[in-house]
C-alpha positions in Angstrom: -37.2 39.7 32.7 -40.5 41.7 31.8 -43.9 39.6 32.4 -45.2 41.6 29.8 -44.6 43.7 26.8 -46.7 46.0 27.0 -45.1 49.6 27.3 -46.4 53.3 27.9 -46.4 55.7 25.2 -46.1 59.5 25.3 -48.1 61.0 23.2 -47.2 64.7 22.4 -48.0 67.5 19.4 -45.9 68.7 17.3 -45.5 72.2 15.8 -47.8 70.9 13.1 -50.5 69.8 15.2 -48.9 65.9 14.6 -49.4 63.6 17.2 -46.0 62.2 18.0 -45.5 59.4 20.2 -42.7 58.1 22.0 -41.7 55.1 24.7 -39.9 56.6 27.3 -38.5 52.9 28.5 -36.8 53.0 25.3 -34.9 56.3 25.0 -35.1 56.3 21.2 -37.6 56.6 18.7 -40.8 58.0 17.5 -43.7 58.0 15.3 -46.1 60.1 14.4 -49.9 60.3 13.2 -52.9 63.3 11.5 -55.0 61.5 14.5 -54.1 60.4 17.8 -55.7 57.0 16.5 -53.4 57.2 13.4 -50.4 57.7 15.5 -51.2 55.2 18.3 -51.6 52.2 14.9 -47.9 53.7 14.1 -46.6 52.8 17.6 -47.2 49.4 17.6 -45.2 49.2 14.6 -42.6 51.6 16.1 -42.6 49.0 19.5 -42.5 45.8 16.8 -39.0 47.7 15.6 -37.4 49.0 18.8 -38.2 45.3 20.5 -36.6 43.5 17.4 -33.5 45.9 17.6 -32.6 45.7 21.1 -32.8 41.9 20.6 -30.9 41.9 17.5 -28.2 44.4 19.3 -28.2 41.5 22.0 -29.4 44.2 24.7 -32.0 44.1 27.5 -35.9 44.8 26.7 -36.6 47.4 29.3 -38.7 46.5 32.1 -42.4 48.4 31.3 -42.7 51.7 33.7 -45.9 51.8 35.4 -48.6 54.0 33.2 -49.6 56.8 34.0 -53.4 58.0 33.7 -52.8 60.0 30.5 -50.7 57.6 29.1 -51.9 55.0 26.5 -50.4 51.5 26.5 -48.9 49.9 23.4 -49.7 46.1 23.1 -46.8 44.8 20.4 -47.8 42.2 18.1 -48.2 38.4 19.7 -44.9 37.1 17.5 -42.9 39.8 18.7 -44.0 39.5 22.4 -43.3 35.9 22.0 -40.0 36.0 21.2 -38.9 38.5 22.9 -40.2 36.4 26.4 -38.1 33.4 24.6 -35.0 36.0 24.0 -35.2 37.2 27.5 -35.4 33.6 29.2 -32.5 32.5 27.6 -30.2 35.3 28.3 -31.7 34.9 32.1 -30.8 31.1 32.1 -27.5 31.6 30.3 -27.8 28.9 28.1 -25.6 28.6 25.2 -27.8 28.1 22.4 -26.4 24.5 20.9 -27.3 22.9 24.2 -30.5 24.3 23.9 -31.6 23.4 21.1 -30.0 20.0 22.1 -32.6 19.8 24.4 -35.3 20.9 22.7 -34.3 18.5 20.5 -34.0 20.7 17.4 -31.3 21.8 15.2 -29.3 25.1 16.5 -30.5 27.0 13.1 -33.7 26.4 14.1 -33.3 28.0 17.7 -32.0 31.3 16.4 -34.8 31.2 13.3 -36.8 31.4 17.0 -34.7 33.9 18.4 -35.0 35.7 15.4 -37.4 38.8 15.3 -38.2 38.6 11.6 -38.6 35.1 11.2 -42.2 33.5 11.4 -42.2 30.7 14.7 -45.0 28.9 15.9 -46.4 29.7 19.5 -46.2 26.4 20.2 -42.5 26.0 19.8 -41.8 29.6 21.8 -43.9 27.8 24.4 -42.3 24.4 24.6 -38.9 26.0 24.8 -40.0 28.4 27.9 -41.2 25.4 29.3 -37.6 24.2 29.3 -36.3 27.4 31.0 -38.7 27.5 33.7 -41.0 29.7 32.2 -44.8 29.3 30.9 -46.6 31.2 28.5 -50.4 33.0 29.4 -52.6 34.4 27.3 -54.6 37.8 28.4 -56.9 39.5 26.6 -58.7 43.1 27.1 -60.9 45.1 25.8 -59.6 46.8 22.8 -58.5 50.9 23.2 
């Protein structure tokens, strides 16, 4: 399970002088921008989407590569990363939801409205129920690229 969501982009030009920007960890997917600025505002949508499709395929969120000097890193939005470190823990723990959310003491719905990538959840619950899997949430903060 990833510590962080953070991945390395690859930032290439196109044939039209586009800056087009992949994740390697991925394998799929790309965005593009005029600017490298542009295109680096597009990736964090493009990691927003390729985090909420791996967990809505059920797959595993690749472990971050280390970054290279040239490489920038993507920081996804704090709702996805949250529930993607809530989607991870419970696939680690092997849970079955319903006791879960037993435990938790919440209705099953309501876990996978957590679970769910495109559904608005508070940071608080995310936290409480990586509490209950052994996990904790941290907050970091940088300076801004």
């Amino acid at each position: 399970m990833p510590d962080s969501y953070d991945y390395p982009a690859v930032i290439e030009r196109d044939e039209d002088g586009r800056h087009v920007v992949s994740f390697p960890d991925f394998g799929w997917g790309a965005t593009d921008g005029a600017t490298r600025t542009e295109a680096l505002e597009e990736a964090r949508d493009l990691l927003r989407e390729l985090i909420a499709a791996t967990m809505r395929e059920g797959g595993s969120l690749p472990e971050p590569s280390k970054i290279a000097s040239s490489q920038p890193l993507v920081v996804p939005p704090v709702h996805i990363a949250l529930k993607a470190a809530l989607y991870e823990a419970c696939r680690e723990a092997g849970i079955p939801e319903r006791l879960l959310a037993r435990e938790l003491n919440i209705k099953e719905s309501e876990l996978r409205r957590m679970l769910n990538p495109d559904h608005a959840t508070r940071a608080a619950s995310v936290d409480r129920a990586l509490r209950r899997l052994g996990k904790r949430l941290t907050v970091t903060f940088g300076a801004a690229a």
